[in-house]
Steps between C-alpha positions, in 0.01 A plus 500: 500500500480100575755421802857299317430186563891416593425775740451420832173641737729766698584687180125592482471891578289451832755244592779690468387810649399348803873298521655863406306644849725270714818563303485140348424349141439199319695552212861537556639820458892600477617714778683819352702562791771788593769280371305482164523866448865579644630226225287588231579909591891424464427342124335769376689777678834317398625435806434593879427901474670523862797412398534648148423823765780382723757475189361800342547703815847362551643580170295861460671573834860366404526758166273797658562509897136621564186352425414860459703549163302618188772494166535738265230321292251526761500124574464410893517222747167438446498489092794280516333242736226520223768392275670210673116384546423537159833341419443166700172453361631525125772279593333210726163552381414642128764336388398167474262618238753666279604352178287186466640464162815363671311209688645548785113443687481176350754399789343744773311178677812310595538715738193411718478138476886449596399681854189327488667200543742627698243674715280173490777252607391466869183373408536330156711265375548425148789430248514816329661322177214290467285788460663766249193672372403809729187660307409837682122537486209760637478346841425096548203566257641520204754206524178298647304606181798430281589160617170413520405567161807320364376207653159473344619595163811244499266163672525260231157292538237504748328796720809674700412513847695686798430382893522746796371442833188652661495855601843623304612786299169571321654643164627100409219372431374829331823549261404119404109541450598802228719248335213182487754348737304221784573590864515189728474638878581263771495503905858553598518300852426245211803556312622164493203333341479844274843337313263247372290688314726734338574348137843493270566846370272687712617791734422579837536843614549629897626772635761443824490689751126431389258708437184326677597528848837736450705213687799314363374193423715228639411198273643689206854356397316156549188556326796589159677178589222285494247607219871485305597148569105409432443745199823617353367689215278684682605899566508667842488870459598706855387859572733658726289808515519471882877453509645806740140518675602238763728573841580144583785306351343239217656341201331468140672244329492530085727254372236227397482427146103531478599852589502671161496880598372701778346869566623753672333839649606796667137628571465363834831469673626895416118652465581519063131404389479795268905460407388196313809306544611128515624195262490165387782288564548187245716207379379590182404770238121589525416717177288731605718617766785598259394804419515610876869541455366808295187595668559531863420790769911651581364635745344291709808256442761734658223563796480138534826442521605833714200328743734196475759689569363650826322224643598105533220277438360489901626857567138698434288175687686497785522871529135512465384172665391699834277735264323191341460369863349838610280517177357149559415544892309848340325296217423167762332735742283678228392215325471256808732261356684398858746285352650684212891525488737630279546255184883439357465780239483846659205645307294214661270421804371081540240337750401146455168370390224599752127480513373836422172653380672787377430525144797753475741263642438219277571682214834493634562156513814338268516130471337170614495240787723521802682800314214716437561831624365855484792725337516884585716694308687798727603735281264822602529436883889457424534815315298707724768385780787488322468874289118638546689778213453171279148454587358827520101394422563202739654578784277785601247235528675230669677703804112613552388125556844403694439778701120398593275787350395309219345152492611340161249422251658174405320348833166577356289172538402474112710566199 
């Protein structure tokens, strides 16, 4: 089958199994991560199954005396812990199914997006008034898709066009070439001049922390502020995908009126790819999000927000940050990349732009200019560390090359 051609070079089979050798990647993968499974364990089982032991035990042990007991109708200890387990679950869990007639679901997302902001506070700051419309949605995807679309269909006259910069989130500019929508990419270190070209109505999408080099970028809140004052009725559109990826202290600021929504993700800060969760947040109504309000995943909201619940918004990077610096020393020394360090966002590994004749590294490259870098996602070197349970193909692999028997293939001179 031809290669996507929003696809970028390292998604190409040979590519990726030669990244995979080192415990590295091009694409970005989520890191499903012990935390992932203890939270998303407790939904399902209804609660934490130590403790409904602990209460169990406790209360079996208050009426009986012994845990040795069997009653007159044969039940036990051990059938009645059965029963409190089974209990919990109906109660916390299956319930939230029950009786859909009643509509009690329709409200079931509220929930998550009051701790997301909550949760979210330290980083972002936003008037939550001025943005009343919370839209949960299958991961950033869908709301991207959804937005997207809205904005083609509605332009009044003229081609629509959207602008990102060079080297971002690749599914942008594909959403907008399946809706006949023009993609204008620019040079960020250009950003200032980029205002200039972006006309009235258009939107310009971007991801912060961003996605080409997994860095805050700093000229953010000032790149808002000026293409407003020079073209008001053009629409900024922020993915936060990245938000609760980063372990330093940085501020998004949302409150600009050329700010009409924002997405939201929970794939890559808690590891929930495959829970398919995140949101739209607007000043207005977009249409084909109402429906959500209906048809939304309750589970992967009350793991979200149980993650939420668990974790503050740097607790998992800074936990991890001395993984992802262990994972990138592994992944420089493999690939002969001497200067690769640990990017903002956890999952990611950075070098600047170097002179290579590595045809394997250049795939790797994100961006242009004096920010060109090569971009290494983490995420199978950091599992194999973190959990090698959670990589059990992988790891195997990788301890072999860490320890010195094997020399990885991904240093072969051709690719």
């Amino acid at each position: 089958m031809p290669q996507n051609t929003h696809l970028p070079q390292y998604t190409a089979q040979n590519i990726k199994e030669l990244l995979l050798s080192v415990g590295a990647s091009g694409t970005v993968y989520s890191m499903v991560m012990p935390e992932t499974q203890k939270a998303l364990s407790s939904v399902i089982d209804g609660g934490d199954r130590a403790q409904i032991l602990q209460e169990a035990r406790t209360e079996w042990l208050a009426q009986h005396g012994s845990l040795d007991v069997v009653l007159d109708d044969g039940q036990d200890f051990t059938s009645y812990l059965l029963g409190q387990f089974d209990k919990a679950r109906n109660e916390e869990y299956f319930s939230i199914y029950h009786e859909p007639w009643d509509q009690k679901q329709d409200a079931m997302h509220r929930e998550y997006f009051d701790k997301w902001f909550d949760w979210a506070s330290p980083v972002v700051s936003i008037d939550k008034n001025a943005f009343p419309y919370r839209h949960p949605t299958s991961g950033a995807s869908e709301g991207i898709s959804k937005v997207m679309s809205e904005y083609g269909a509605n332009t009044s006259s003229g081609q629509p066009v959207i602008h990102v910069f060079e080297g971002e989130y690749e599914g942008f500019a594909a959403f907008a070439d399946s809706f006949k929508i023009e993609v204008k990419r620019h040079k960020r270190e250009d950003w200032k001049n980029v205002i200039k070209e972006i006309g009235p109505g258009e939107q310009f999408w971007i991801s912060q922390p961003s996605a080409i080099d997994g860095m805050v970028w700093n000229d953010f809140s000032d790149f808002v502020d000026l293409l407003g004052k020079s073209q008001p009725s053009a629409q900024i559109i922020p993915d936060l995908t990245y938000v609760g990826n980063v372990a330093r202290e940085f501020n998004i600021d949302l409150n600009s009126p050329n700010i009409p929504c924002f997405m939201i993700s929970q794939s890559k800060p808690f590891g929930g790819y495959y829970q398919r969760i995140g949101g739209v947040i607007s000043r207005a109504q977009y249409p084909s999000l109402f429906g959500n309000k209906w048809f939304k995943n309750l589970q992967s909201l009350k793991w979200a927000t149980e993650m939420m619940n668990r974790h503050g918004v740097y607790d998992l990077p800074r936990k991890y940050r001395p993984i992802q610096e262990r994972a990138t020393a592994l992944i420089a020394k493999s690939l002969g990349i001497p200067n690769l360090k640990p990017a903002d966002v956890m999952l990611l590994g950075i070098a600047k732009s170097q002179t290579i004749d590595s045809e394997l590294l250049k795939t790797l490259y994100r961006g242009t200019g004096s920010e060109k870098v090569i971009r290494i996602c983490l995420t199978p070197a950091m599992t194999s560390l973190v959990a090698p349970d959670l990589a059990p193909e992988t790891y195997p692999k990788l301890i072999k090359l860490w320890q010195g028997n094997e020399q990885p293939a991904a240093l072969a001179p051709k690719i």
